[in-house]
C-alpha positions as a LaTeX table, in Angstrom:
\begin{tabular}{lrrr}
\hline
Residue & $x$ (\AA) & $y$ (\AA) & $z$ (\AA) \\
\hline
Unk1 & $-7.79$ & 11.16 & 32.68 \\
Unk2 & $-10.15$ & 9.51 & 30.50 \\
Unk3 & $-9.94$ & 5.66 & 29.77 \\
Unk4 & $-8.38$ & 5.72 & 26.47 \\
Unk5 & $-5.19$ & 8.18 & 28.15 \\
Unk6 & $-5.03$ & 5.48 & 31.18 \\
Unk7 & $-4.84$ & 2.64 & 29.13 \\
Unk8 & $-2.40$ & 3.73 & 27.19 \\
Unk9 & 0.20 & 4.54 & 30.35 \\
Unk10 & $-0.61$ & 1.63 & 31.93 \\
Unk11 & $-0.02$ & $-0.51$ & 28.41 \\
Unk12 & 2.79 & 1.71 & 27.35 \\
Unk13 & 4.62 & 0.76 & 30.44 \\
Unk14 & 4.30 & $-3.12$ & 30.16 \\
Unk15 & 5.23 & $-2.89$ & 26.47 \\
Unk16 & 8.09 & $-0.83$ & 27.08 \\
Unk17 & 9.71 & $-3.07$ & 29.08 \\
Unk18 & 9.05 & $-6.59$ & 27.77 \\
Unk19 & 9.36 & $-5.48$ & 23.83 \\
Unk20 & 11.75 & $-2.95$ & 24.25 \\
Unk21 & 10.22 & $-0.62$ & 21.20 \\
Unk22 & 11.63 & 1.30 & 18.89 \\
Unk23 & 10.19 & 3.85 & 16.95 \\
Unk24 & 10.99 & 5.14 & 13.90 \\
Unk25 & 9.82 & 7.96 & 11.53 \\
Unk26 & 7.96 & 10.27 & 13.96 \\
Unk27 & 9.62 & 13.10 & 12.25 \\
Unk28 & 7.17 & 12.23 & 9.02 \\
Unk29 & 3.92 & 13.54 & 10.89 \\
Unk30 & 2.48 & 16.90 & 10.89 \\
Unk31 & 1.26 & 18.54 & 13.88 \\
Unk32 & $-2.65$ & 18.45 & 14.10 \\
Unk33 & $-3.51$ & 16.13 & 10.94 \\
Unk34 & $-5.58$ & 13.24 & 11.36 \\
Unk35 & $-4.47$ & 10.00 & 9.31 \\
Unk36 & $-5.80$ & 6.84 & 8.61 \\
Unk37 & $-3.14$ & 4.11 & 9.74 \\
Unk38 & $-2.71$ & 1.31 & 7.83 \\
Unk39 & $-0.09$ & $-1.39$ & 9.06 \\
Unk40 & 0.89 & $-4.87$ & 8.63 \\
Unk41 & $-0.72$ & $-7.27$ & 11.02 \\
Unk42 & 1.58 & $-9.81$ & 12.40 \\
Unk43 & $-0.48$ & $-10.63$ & 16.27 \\
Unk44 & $-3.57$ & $-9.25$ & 18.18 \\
Unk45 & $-0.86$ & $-7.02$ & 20.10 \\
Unk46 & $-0.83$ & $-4.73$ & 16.94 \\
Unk47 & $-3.68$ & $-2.86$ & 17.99 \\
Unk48 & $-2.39$ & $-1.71$ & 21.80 \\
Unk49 & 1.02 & $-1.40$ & 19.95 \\
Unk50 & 0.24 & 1.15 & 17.70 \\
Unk51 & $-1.66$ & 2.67 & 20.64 \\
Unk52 & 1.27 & 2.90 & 22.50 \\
Unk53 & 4.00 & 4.43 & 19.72 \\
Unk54 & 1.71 & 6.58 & 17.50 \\
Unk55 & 1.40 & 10.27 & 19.76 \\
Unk56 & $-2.12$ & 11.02 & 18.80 \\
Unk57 & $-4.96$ & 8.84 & 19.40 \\
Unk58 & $-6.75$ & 6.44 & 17.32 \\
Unk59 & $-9.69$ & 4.51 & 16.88 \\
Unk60 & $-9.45$ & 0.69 & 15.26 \\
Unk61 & $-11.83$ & $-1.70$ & 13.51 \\
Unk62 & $-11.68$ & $-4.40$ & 15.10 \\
Unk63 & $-13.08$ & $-8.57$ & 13.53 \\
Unk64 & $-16.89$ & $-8.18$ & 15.05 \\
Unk65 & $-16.43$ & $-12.05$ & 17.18 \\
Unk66 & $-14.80$ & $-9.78$ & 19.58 \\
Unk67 & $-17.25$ & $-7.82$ & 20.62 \\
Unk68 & $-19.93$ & $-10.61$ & 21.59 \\
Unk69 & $-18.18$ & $-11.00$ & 25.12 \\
Unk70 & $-20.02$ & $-8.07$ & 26.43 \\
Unk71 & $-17.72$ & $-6.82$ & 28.87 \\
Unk72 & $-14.66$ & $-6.96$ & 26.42 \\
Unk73 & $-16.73$ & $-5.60$ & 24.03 \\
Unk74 & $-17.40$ & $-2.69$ & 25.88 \\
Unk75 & $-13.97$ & $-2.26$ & 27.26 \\
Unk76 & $-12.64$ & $-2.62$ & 23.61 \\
Unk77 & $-15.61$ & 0.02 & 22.53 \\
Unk78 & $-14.62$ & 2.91 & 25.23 \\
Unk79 & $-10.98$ & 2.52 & 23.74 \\
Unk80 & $-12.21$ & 3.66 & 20.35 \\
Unk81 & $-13.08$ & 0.02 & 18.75 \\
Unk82 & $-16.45$ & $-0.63$ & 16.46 \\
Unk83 & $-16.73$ & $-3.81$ & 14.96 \\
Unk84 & $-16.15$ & $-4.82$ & 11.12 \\
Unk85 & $-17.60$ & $-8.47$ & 9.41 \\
Unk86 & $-14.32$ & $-9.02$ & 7.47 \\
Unk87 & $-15.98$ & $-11.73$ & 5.58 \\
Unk88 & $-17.91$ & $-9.22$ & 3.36 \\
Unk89 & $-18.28$ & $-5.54$ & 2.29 \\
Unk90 & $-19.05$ & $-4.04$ & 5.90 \\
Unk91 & $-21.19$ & $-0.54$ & 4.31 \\
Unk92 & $-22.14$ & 0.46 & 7.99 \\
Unk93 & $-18.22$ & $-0.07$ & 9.31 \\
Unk94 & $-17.25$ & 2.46 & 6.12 \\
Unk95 & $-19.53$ & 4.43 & 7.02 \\
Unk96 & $-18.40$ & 4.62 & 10.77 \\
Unk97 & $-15.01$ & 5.16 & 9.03 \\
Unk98 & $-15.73$ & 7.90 & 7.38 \\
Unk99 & $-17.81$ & 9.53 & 10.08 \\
Unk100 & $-14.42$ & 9.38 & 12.25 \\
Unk101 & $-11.81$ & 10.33 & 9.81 \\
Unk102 & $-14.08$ & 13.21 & 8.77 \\
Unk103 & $-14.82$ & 14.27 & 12.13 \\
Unk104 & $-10.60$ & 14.93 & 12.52 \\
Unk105 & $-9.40$ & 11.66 & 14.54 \\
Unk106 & $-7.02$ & 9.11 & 13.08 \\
Unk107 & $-8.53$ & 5.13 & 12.27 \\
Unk108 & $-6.27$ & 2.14 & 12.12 \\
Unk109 & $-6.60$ & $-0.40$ & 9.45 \\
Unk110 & $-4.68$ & $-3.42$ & 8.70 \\
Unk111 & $-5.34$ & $-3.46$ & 5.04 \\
Unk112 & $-4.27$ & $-7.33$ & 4.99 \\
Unk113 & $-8.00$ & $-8.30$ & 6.72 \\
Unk114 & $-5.65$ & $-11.02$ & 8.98 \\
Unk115 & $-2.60$ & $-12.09$ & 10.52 \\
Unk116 & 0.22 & $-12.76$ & 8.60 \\
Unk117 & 3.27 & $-15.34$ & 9.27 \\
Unk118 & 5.24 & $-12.31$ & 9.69 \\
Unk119 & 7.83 & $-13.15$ & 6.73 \\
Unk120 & 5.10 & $-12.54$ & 3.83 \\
Unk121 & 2.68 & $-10.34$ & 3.49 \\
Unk122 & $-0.76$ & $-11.03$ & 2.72 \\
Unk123 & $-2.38$ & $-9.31$ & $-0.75$ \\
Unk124 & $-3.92$ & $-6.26$ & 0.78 \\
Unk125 & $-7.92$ & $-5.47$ & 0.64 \\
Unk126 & $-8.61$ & $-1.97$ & $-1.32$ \\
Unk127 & $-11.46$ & $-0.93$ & 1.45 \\
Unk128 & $-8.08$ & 1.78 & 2.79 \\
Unk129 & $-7.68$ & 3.27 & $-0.29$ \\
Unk130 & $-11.51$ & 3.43 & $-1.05$ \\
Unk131 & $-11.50$ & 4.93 & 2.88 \\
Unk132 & $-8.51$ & 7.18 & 1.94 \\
Unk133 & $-10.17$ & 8.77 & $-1.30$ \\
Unk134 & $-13.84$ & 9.31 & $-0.34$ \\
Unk135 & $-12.44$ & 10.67 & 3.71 \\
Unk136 & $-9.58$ & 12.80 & 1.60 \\
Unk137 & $-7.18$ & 12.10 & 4.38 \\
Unk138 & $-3.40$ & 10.45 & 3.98 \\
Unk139 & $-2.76$ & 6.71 & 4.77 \\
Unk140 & 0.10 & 6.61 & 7.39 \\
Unk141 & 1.78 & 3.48 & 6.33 \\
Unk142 & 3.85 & 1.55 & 9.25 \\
Unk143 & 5.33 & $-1.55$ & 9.69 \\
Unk144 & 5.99 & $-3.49$ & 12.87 \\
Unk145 & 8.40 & $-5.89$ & 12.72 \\
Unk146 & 10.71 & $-8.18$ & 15.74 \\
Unk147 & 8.36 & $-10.74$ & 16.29 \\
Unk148 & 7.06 & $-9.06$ & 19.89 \\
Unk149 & 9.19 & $-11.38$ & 21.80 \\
Unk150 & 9.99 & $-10.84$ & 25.31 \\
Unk151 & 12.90 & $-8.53$ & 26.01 \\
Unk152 & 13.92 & $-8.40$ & 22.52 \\
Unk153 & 13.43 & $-5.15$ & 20.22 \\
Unk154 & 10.28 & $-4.86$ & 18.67 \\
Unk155 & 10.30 & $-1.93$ & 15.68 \\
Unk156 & 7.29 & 0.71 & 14.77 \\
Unk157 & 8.55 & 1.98 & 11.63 \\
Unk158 & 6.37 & 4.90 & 10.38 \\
Unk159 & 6.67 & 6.07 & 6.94 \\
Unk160 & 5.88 & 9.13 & 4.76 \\
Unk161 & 2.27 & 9.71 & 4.20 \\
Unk162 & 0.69 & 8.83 & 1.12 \\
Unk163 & $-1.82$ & 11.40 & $-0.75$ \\
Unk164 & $-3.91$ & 8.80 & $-2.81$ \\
Unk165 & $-5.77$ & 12.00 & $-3.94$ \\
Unk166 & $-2.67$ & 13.22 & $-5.60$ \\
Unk167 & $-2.29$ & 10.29 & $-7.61$ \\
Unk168 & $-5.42$ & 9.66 & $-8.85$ \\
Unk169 & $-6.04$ & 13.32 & $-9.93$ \\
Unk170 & $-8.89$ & 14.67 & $-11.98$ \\
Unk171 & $-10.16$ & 11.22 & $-11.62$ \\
Unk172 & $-10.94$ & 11.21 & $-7.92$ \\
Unk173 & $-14.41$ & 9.95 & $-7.26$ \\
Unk174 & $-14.71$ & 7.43 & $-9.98$ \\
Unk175 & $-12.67$ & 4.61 & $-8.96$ \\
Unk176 & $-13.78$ & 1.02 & $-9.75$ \\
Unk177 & $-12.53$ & $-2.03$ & $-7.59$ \\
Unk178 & $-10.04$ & $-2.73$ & $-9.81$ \\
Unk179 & $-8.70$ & 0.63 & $-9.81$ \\
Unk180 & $-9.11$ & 0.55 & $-5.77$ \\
Unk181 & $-7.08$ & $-2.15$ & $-5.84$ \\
Unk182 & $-4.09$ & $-1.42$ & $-8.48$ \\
Unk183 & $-3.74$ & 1.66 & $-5.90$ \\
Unk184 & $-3.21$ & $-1.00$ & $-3.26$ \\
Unk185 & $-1.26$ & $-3.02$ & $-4.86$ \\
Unk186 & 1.21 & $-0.49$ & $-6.54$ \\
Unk187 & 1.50 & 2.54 & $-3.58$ \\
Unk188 & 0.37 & 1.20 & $-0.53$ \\
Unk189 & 1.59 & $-2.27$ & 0.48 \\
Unk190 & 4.83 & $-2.26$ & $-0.85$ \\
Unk191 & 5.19 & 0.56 & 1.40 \\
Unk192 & 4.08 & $-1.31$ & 4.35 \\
Unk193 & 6.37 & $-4.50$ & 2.87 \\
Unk194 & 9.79 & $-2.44$ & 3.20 \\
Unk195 & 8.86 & $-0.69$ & 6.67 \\
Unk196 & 8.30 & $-3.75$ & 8.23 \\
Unk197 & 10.95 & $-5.72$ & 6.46 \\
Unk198 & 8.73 & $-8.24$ & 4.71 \\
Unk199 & 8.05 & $-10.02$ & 1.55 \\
Unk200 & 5.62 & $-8.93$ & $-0.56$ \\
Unk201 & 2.68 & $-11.51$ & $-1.59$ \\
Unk202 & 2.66 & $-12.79$ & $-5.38$ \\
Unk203 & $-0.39$ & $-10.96$ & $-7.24$ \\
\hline
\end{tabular}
C-alpha cells in the first residue's frame, strides 16, 4: 500500500466518525476519466476531505508557505501536493497542472484562491477554466458544506461535470482574461454556490 492509499484509510476513518459525511452525486462520474476538481474552500480540512469522499485519487495545489517546513512539505509532496504563489500568476504551477491532468490523474483546485466565511462565496480566480480549456478535461464542481463540526453531518456534494470546451466552441484556444473569467463567473461558481448551499459574491 503506497502512502497516498494509507493515508487515506487512516484519514477516512477519523473523518468518518467525527464529521459524519455525506456524499452526494457519485452517480455523476464516469468510470476511468480524470477531472480537475474545483470546490469551495471553507477550512484547511478541504483538502484530506475531498481525499477521503472522491473514489479516485487526486493531486492538490497547495499555498507554497506550506511547504517550507521540510518535513510537512515532504509529507504533503508524497500525497500528491506541489506548491502554488497565490499572490501572482504561478506559470510553473500551470504548467505542473497541466503536466498532471494530461498525464490522466485528477487535480483539485479551489478556484476562490482562500478561505471563505462559509456563508459567501468569494469571486472565483479564472486560472480553472484557463486549466480546464488548454488540459481539455471537465471541471468536477463540488461543494462542501456543515461547517466540519464534530459529530455533526458534514456534506460532499458533487455535481455534473462541466465541458468548458463545449461552450466555448470554435473559439477554444483564444480566450482572453476577461473571457476566462465571464466563464467563471457565469458556469462555474454558481455551480459550486448551489452545491454547497452558499451565497454567491457580488461581481
Amino acid at each position: 500500500m503506497n502512502l497516498y492509499k494509507f493515508g487515506k484509510v487512516v484519514v477516512s476513518g477519523v473523518f468518518h466518525l467525527l464529521f459524519r459525511i455525506r456524499v452526494e452525486g457519485k452517480e455523476n462520474l464516469a468510470a476511468g476519466e480524470n477531472y480537475l476538481v474545483c470546490a469551495n474552500h471553507v477550512s484547511n480540512l478541504d483538502p484530506p476531505m475531498l481525499g477521503v469522499c472522491l473514489p479516485f485519487q487526486t493531486r492538490f495545489m497547495a499555498k507554497e508557505e506550506l511547504f517550507r517546513n521540510k518535513f510537512f512539505g515532504g509529507l504533503i509532496r508524497a500525497l500528491g501536493a506541489f506548491p502554488v504563489k497565490r499572490e501572482s500568476r504561478d506559470i510553473g504551477a500551470i504548467k505542473t497542472a497541466l503536466t498532471v491532468l494530461k498525464g490522466g490523474s485528477s487535480l483539485v483546485m479551489f478556484p476562490e484562491g482562500g478561505r471563505s466565511d462559509g456563508v459567501t462565496l468569494r469571486r472565483g480566480k479564472h486560472g480553472a477554466a484557463l486549466v480546464a480549456l488548454k488540459s481539455d478535461v471537465k471541471i468536477l464542481p463540488v461543494g462542501i458544506s456543515g461547517g466540519y463540526r464534530p459529530f455533526c453531518k458534514t456534506y460532499v456534494k458533487i455535481g455534473s461535470p462541466i465541458d468548458l470546451r463545449a461552450v466555448v466552441g470554435a473559439d477554444c484556444g483564444r480566450e482572453t482574461s476577461e473571457k476566462l473569467q465571464e466563464l467563471t463567473d457565469k458556469h462555474l461558481m454558481p455551480e459550486i454556490a448551489r452545491l454547497a448551499e452558499m451565497k454567491m459574491y457580488e461581481r
